[in-house]
C-alpha positions in Angstrom: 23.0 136.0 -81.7 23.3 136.5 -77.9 19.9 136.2 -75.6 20.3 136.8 -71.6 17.2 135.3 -69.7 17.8 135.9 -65.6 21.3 134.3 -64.9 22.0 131.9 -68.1 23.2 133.4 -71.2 22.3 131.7 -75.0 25.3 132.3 -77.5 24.7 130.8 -81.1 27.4 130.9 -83.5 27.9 129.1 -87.1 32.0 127.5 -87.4 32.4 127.6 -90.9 33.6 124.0 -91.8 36.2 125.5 -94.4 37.8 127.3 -91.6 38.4 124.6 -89.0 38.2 120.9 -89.3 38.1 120.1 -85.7 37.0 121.6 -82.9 39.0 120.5 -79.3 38.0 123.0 -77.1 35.8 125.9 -77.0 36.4 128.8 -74.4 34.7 131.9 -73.7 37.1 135.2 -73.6 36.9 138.5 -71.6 38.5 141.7 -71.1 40.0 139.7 -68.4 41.5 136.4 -70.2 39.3 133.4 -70.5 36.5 133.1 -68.2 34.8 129.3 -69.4 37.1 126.8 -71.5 35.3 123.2 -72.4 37.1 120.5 -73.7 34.8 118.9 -76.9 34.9 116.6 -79.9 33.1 117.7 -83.1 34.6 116.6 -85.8 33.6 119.1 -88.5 32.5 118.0 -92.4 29.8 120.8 -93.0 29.1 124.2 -91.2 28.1 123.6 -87.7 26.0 126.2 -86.1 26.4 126.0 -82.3 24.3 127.2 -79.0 26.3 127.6 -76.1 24.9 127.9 -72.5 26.2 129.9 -69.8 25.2 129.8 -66.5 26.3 133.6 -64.6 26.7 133.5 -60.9 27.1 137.0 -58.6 30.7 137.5 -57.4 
């Protein structure tokens, strides 16, 4: 699901736990390449369903 209220978009996302067993880092892709990349630590023993914030500035 994807909700854009004035400059800050909401991503949420399940990571199914039988496809990854650790999540390191988490980046955000365009057309372009990758436009965000966080470096995390979430271990991962069931499905993990993740909101993601994202603050979009005028260039």
């Amino acid at each position: 699901m994807k909700k854009i209220t004035e400059n800050i978009i909401v991503l949420h996302y399940l990571v199914p736990a039988a496809d990854v067993s650790h999540i390191k880092k988490i980046d955000l892709v365009g057309p372009d390449g990758v436009v965000s990349s966080n470096d995390v630590n979430i271990p991962m023993q069931v499905d993990q369903r993740m909101i993601q914030e994202i603050e979009v500035e005028e260039g």
